[in-house]
Every structure is written in C-alpha cells, then in structure tokens.
C-alpha positions as a Python dict, from the first residue, in 0.01 Angstrom:
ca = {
    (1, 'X'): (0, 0, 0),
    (2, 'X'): (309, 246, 41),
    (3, 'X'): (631, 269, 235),
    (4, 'X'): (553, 202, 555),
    (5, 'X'): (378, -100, 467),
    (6, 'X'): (689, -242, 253),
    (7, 'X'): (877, -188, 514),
    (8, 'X'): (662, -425, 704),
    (9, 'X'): (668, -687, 492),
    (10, 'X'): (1059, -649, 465),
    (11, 'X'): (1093, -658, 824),
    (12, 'X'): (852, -967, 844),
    (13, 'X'): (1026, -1187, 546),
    (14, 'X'): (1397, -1127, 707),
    (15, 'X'): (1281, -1237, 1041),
    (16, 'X'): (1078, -1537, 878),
    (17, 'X'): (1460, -1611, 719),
    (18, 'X'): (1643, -1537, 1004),
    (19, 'X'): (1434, -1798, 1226),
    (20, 'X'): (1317, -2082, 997),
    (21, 'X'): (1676, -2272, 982),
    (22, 'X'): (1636, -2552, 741),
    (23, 'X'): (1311, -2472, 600),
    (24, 'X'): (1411, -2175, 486),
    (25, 'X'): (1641, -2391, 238),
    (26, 'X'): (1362, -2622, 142),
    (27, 'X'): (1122, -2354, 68),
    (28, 'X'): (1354, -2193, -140),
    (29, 'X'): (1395, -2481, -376),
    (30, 'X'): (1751, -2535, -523),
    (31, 'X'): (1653, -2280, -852),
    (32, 'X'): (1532, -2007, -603),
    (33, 'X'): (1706, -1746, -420),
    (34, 'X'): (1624, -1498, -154),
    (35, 'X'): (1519, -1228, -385),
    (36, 'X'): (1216, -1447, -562),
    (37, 'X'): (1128, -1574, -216),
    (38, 'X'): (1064, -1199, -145),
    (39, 'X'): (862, -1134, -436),
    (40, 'X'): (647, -1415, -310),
    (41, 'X'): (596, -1405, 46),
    (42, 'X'): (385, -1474, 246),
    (43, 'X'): (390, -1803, -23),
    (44, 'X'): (693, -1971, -102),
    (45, 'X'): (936, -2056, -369),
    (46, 'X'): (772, -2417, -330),
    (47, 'X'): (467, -2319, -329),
    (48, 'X'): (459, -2138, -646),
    (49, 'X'): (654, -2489, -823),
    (50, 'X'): (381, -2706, -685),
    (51, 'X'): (106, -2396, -809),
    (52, 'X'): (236, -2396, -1152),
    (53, 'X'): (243, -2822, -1180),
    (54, 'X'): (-128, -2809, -1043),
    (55, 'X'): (-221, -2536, -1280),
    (56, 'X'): (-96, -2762, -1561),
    (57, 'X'): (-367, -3045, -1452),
    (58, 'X'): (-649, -2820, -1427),
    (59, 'X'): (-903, -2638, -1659),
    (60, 'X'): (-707, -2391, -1858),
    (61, 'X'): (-873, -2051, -1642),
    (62, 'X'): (-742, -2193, -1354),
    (63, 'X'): (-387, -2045, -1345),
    (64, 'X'): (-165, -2051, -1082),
    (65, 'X'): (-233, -1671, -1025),
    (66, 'X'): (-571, -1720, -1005),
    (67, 'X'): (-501, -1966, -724),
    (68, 'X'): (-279, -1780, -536),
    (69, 'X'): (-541, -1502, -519),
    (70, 'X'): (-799, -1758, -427),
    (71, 'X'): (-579, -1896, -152),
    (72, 'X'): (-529, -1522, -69),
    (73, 'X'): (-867, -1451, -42),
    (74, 'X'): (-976, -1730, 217),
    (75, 'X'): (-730, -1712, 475),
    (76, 'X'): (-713, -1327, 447),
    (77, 'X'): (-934, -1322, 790),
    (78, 'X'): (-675, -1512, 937),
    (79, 'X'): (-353, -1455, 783),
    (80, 'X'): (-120, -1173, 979),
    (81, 'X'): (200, -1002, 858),
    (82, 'X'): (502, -1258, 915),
    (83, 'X'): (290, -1552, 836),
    (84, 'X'): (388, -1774, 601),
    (85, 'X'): (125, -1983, 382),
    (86, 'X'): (154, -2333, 444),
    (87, 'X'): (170, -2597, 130),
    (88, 'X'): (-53, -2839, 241),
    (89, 'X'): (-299, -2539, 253),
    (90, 'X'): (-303, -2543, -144),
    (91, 'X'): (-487, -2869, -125),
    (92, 'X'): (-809, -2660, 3),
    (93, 'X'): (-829, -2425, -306),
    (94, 'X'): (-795, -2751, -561),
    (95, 'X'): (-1012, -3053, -361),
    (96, 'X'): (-1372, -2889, -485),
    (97, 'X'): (-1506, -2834, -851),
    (98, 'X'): (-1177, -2907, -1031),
    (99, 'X'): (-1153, -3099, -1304),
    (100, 'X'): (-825, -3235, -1441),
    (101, 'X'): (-806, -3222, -1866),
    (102, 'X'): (-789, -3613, -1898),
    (103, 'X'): (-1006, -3904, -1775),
    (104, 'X'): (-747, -4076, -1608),
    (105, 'X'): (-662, -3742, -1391),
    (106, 'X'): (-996, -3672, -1331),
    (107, 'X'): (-1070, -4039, -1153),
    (108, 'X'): (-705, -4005, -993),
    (109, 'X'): (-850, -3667, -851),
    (110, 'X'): (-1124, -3834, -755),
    (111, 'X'): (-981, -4097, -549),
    (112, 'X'): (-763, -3839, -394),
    (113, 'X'): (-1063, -3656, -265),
    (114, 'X'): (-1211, -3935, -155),
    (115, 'X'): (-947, -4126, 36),
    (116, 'X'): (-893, -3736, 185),
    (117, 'X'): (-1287, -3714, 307),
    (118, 'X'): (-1377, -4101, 382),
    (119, 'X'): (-1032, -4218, 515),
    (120, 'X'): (-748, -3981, 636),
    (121, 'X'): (-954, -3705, 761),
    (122, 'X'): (-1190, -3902, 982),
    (123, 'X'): (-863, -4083, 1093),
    (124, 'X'): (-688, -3758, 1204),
    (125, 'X'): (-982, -3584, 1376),
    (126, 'X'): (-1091, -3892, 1614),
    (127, 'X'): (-715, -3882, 1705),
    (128, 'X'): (-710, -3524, 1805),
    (129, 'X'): (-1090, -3628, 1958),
    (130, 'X'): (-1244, -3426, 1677),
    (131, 'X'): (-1617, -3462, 1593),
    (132, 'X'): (-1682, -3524, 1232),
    (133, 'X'): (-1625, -3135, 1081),
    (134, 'X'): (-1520, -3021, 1352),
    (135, 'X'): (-1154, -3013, 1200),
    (136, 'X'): (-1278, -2718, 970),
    (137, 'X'): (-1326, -2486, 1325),
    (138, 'X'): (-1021, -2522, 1479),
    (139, 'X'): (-800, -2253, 1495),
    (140, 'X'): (-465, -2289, 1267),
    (141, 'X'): (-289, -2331, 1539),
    (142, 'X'): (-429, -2673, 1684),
    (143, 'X'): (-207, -2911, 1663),
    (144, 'X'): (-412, -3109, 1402),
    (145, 'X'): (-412, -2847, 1136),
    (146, 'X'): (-44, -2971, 1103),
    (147, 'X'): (-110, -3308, 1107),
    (148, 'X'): (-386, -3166, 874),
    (149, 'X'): (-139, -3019, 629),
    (150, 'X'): (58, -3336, 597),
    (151, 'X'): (-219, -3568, 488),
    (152, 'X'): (-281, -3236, 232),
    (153, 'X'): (72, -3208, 136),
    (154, 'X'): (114, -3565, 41),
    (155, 'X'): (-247, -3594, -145),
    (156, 'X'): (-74, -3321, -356),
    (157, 'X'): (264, -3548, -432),
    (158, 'X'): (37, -3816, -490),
    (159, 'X'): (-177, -3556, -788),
    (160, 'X'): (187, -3380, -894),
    (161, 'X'): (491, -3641, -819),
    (162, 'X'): (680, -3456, -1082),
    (163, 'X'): (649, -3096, -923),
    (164, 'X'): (1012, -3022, -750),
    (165, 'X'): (924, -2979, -434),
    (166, 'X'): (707, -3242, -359),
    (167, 'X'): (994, -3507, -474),
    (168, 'X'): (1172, -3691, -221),
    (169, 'X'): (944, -3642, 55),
    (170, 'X'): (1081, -3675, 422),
    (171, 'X'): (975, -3638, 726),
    (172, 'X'): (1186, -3282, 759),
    (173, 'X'): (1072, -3189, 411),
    (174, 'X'): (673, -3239, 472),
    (175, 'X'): (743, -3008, 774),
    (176, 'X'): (928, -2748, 651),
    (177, 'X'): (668, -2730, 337),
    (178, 'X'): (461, -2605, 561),
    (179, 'X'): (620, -2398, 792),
    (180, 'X'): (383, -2147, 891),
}
C-alpha cells in the first residue's frame, strides 16, 4: 500500500529467514534465491513450483495466479503479517469443482478426494478427539491443522509427483513445506 507498509513486509520476510533454519532452504527450492522468495511471500518458492504443476492439470482458467489469489482470499481473515502460507494449505483451493483435462486425472482426482474425506480425515480428527467437521473450526494453530497439512501435502505429491518440491518427501521436508 506504500512505504511504511513495505517496510513491514521487509521486516517480516527477514525475520521469517532469520528464524526458519532448514526450511528456509527447502522452501527456497535449489533454482530459487532470496530475492524471488521476497517477491512471493507470504507463499513460497515451493509453493509457487507445486502452483504452476497443479495449474498444468487443471481447466485452462485456472492459473496458478488465479489460485494464489484464491488462496489469498480465504485465509485473508486469518492470515497476519510474518505468516507464512503453508503448502498443504493449497490442497483446500484444488479438492472442490476441479476438473483435471484427462479421464485418467480426473478419476485419480477423484480418489484423492475421496481417500482425503472417507479415510485420512476421519482418521486424524478422532485422534485429536475431533467430531466429524469439527476439523474445519479449529483454529490454525491446533495441533491437528499440522497433522492436517501433511495428509494435504502428500495428497498433492500423490496428484503432482513430478512438481520439484514435492519429490523426495521426508519427514523434515513435509514439515518445513509447511512452515507457517
């Protein structure tokens, strides 16, 4: 909006980079640098690879822009200065209404969704003691919006296995996607 507010941000992003240790690095990607992370926050270098793979699989108007401002738009009630967007978060703006440009991706979207609604979801909220829905009214940061983020995260590698940052999965690297 002016000055001040770039200032802000600035101040926000280098104490995001000064504090995230290794996930700064895996957010980054290897082709990234500081500068493009920048011109992205409060998303990622990451997140705009895996955008622009999922883009590729979807109806033609939905670019990875158009996305990003979706994303954007729903957790602007919630979203602060020096918060970063989680990853698994993308899953959200992609699970309803898509439809992937072949038969075969639209079934394997399909069976993403539903192993997502029927399977791992009401897994994770009876282990956090979770009504059915009731994961969708917890605050973002309950400790099963995580856990939340990491069934999300890998649905997404399962959709996009050749996007960059969603190869070679660990542990560390599911995390530090979604750092945030």
């Amino acid at each position: 909006k002016n000055a001040a507010a770039r200032a802000q941000l600035d101040q926000a992003f280098d104490e995001f980079a000064r504090t995230a240790g290794s996930a700064f690095d895996t957010l980054i990607t290897s082709e990234g640098d500081r500068e493009a992370f920048r011109s992205v926050y409060p998303f990622s270098p990451s997140k705009s690879d895996t955008l622009v793979a999922v883009s590729a699989y979807l109806q033609r108007e939905r670019s990875a822009l158009r996305l990003l401002a979706q994303l954007l738009a729903e957790k602007a009630a919630d979203l602060k200065v020096g918060d970063l967007v989680p990853l698994g978060d993308l899953y959200d703006v992609i699970r309803n209404g898509e439809e992937p440009f072949s038969d075969h991706l639209r079934r394997h979207f399909q069976s993403a969704r539903a192993l997502y609604d029927t399977k791992l979801r009401p897994i994770l909220e009876g282990e956090y003691g979770l009504a059915e829905g009731e994961l969708d009214g917890v605050p973002d940061t309950h400790p099963a919006r995580m856990g939340d983020r990491i069934l999300k995260t890998l649905i997404l590698a399962s959709l996009v296995p050749d996007a960059g940052p969603l190869t070679g999965l660990t542990v560390r690297r599911l995390a530090d996607l979604n750092h945030g």
